[in-house]
N, C-alpha and C positions, 0 to 999 in steps of 0.2 A: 403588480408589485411582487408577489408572491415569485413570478417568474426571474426576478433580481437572487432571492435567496435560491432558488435552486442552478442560476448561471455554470458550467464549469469552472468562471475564473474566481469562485467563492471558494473554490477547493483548492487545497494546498498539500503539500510536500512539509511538515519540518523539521528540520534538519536540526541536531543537537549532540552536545556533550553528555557523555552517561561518565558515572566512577568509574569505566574501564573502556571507554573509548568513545566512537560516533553511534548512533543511529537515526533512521529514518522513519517517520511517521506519514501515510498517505490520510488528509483528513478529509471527510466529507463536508458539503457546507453545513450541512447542518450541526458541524463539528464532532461526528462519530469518526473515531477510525475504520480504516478501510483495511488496513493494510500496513503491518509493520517488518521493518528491517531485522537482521541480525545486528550484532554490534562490530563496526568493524574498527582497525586499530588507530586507522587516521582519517580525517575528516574529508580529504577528497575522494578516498575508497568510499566513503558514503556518498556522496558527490555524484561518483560513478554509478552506485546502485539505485539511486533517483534515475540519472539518466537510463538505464537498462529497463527499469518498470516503466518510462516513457513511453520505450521503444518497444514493449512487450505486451501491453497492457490492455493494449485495443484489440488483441489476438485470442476469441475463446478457446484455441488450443494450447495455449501457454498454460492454462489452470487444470489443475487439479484439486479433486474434491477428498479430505480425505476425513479421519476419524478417529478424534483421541479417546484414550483409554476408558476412558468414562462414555462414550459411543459418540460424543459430540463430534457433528461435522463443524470442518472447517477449509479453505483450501490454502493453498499454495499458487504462487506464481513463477513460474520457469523462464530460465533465461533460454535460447534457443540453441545452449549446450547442455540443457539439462538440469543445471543448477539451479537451487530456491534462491529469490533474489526478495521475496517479500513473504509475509504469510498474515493469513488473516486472526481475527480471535475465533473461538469458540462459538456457533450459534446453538439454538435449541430446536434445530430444525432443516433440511435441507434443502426446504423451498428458502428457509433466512438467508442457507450461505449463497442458493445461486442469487438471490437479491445480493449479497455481498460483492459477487462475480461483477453483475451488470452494475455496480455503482465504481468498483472498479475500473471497468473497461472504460465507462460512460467520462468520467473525469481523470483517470492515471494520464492518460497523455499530452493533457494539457496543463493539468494542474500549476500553479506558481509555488516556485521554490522559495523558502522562509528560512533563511539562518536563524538560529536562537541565540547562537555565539557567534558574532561576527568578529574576527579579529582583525 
């Protein structure tokens, strides 16, 4: 049973309305985030940046590891021009965020995409 809740197809993509435009949210099954979007201005520009973490995600060279001001690691995921196309939160630790990495890799490419606003 246990192997049901950790499936890839429990992991989702979703996709939503903010006060100032779309973003994206990659969710874990067990419903942590993985990985979130910038805000972008229209909904299929988020659309697309789902699609690009797809196509990115399974790559341990697209990430990088990096560390905010407060020294927390966190990384980044790159599009194969260089641009951040996702980023993760804050862990307390750098063995958490390469766990971040492989939950990434493990479900970003398959994951199922979930409108919140469907029009």
């Amino acid at each position: 049973m246990q192997s049901d809740i950790l499936s890839p197809m429990a992991a989702k993509y979703e996709v939503k309305k903010t006060k100032t435009g779309f973003v994206f949210n990659l969710k874990a099954p067990n419903g942590k985030y993985i990985l979130s979007s910038e805000v972008y201005d229209e909904k299929q520009s988020a659309m697309n940046g789902v699609s690009s973490v797809q196509k990115n995600s399974g790559s341990e060279r697209q990430y990088e590891v990096r560390e905010s001001k407060k020294k927390e690691p966190y990384f980044v995921l790159l599009a194969k021009n260089g641009e951040i196309i996702g980023k993760s939160e804050m862990y307390n630790s750098k063995k958490g965020c390469r766990n971040g990495i492989a939950s990434c890799m493990k479900f970003g490419p398959d994951a199922r995409v979930v409108d919140l606003n469907p029009v």
